[in-house]
C-alpha positions in Angstrom: -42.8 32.6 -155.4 -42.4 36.3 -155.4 -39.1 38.1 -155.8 -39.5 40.4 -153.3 -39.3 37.8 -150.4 -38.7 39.0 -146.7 -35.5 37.4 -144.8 -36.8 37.2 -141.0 -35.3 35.9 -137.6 -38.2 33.5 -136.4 -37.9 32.3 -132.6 -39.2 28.8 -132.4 -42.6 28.5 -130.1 -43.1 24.8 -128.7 -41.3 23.7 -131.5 -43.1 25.1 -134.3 -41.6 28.4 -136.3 -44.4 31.0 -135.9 -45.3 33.6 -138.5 -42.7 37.0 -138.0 -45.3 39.1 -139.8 -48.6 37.6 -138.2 -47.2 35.9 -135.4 -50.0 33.0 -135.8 -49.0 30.6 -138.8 -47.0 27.7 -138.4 -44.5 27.6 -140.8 -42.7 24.8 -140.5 -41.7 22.2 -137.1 -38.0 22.5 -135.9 -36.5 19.8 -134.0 -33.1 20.8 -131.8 -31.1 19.5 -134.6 -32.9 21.1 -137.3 -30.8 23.2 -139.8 -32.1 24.9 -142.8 -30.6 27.4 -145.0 -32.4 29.8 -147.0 -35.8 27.4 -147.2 -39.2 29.4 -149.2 -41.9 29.8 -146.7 -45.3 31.2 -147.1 -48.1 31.8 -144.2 -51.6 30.5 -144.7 -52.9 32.7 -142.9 -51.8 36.2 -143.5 -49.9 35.2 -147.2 -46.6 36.4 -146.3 -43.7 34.9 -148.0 -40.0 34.4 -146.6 -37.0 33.0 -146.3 -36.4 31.1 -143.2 -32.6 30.0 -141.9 -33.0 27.9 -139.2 -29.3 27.2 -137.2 -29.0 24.1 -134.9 -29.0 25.4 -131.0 -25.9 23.3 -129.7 -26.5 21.0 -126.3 -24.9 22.4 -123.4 -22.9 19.1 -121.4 -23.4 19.4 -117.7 -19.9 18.0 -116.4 -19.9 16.8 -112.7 -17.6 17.6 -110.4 
């Protein structure tokens, strides 16, 4: 991989992590629990390469009153 590689905030869509730059590649699935830290990613579509962190969303508990 390149040196010059773009860090990017990538918002999860129906579980997949799109593409920032083309916003049509899949990169990579996400689960809820999935955390990932500084993971090499390149689009087959548009080429782009960049570093993904991916954080774990914690579950919100509904309490009952």
């Amino acid at each position: 991989m390149q040196e010059n590689l773009i860090c990017a905030t990538i918002s999860p869509k129906d579980g997949w992590a799109m593409c920032p730059q083309c916003g049509k590649g899949k990169l990579l699935m996400i689960l809820p629990d999935t955390a990932v830290r500084n993971l090499p990613c390149k689009c087959k579509r548009c080429r782009q390469e960049f570093l993904i962190t991916v954080v774990p969303v914690p579950e919100t508990k509904v309490s009952s009153a």
